[in-house]
C-alpha positions as CSV (number, residue, x, y, z in Angstrom):
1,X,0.0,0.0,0.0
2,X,1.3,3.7,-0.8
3,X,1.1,6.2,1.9
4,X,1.5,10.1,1.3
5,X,4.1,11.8,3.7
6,X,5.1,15.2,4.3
7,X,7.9,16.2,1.9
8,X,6.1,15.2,-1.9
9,X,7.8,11.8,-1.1
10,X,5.9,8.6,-0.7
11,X,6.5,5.8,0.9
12,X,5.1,2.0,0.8
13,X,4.1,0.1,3.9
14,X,4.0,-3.5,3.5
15,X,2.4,-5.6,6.1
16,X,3.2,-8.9,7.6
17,X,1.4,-11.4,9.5
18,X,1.6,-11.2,13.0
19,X,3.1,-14.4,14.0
20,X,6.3,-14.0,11.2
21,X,7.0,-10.3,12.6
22,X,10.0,-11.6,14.5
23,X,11.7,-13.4,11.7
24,X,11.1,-10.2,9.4
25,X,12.8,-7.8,12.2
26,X,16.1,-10.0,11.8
27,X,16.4,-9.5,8.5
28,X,14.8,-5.9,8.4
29,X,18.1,-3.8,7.1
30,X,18.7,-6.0,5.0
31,X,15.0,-6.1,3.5
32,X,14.2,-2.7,3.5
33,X,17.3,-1.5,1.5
34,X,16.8,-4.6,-0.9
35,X,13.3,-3.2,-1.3
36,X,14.3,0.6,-1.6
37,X,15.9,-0.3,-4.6
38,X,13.1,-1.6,-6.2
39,X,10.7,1.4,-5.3
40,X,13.4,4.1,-5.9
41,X,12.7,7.2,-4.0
42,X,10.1,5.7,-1.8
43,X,10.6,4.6,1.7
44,X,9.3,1.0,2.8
45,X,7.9,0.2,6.2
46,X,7.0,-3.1,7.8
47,X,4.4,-3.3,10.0
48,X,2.6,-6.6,11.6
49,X,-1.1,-7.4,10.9
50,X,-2.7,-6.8,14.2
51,X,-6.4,-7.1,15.5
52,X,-8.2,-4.9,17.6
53,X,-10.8,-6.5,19.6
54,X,-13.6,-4.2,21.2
55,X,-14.2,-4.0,25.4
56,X,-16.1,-7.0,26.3
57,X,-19.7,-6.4,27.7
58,X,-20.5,-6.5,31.2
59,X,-21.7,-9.5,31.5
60,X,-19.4,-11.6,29.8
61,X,-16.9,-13.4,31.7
62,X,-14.1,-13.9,29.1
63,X,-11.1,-11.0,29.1
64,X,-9.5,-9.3,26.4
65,X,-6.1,-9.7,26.2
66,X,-4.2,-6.4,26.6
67,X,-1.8,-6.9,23.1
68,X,-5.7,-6.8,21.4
69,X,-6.9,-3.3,22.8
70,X,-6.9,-0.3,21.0
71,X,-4.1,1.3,22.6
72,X,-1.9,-1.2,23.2
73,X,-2.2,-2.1,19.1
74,X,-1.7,1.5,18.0
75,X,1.2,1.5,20.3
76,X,2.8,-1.4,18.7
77,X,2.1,0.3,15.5
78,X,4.3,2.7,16.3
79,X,6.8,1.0,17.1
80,X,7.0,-1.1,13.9
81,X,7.2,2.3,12.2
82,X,10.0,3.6,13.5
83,X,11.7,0.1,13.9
84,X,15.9,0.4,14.0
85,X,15.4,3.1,16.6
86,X,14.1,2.9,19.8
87,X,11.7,4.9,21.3
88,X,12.2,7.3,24.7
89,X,9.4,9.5,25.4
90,X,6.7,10.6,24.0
91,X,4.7,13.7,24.9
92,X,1.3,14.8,23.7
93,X,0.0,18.0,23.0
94,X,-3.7,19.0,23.2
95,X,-5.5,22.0,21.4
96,X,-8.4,23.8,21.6
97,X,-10.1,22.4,19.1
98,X,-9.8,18.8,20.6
99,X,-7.0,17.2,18.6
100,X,-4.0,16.3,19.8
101,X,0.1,16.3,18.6
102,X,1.7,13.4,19.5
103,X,5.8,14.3,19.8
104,X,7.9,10.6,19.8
105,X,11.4,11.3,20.7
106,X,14.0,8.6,19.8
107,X,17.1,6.8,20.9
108,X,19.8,9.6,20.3
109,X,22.2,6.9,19.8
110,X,20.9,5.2,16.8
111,X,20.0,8.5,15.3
112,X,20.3,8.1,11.1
């Protein structure tokens, strides 16, 4: 899929079953540039194919297991999009209007 981003550039975000994400995150350098290559002047992203339950009901007895909420899947989003680097903090600014800015600041050390 080809994603819009700031700058006129464009960048392609391939996603990969959940249960192979650890196998594609050992060969992620390698892949990506492989696959920059191909798309010249585009940048490729790998995220894992994750499913968002909704809150159970009241009455229901069964739980929803926190790696399935809302949250904790955007979250993990997040952190397949920035991959290589590792994230530190994150700070979130609110306007008037009712949106919100969310800042992510990175590992200074694996800075590219």
């Amino acid at each position: 899929m080809q994603v819009d981003i700031s700058g006129g550039r464009k960048a392609v975000v391939i996603h990969v079953p959940f249960r192979l994400r650890k196998a594609f995150k050992k060969i992620h350098a390698r892949l990506v540039r492989e696959l920059e290559k191909k798309f010249s002047g585009k940048d490729v992203v790998l995220i894992a194919t994750r499913r968002i339950l909704r809150a159970p009901k009241k009455s229901s007895a069964v739980t929803r297991p926190r790696n399935r909420t809302l949250t904790a899947v955007h979250e993990a989003i997040l952190e397949d999009l920035v991959y290589p680097a590792e994230i530190v903090g994150k700070r979130v600014r609110f306007c008037l209007d009712g949106s919100r800015i969310m800042r992510v600041h990175l590992d200074p050390k694996e800075r590219n």
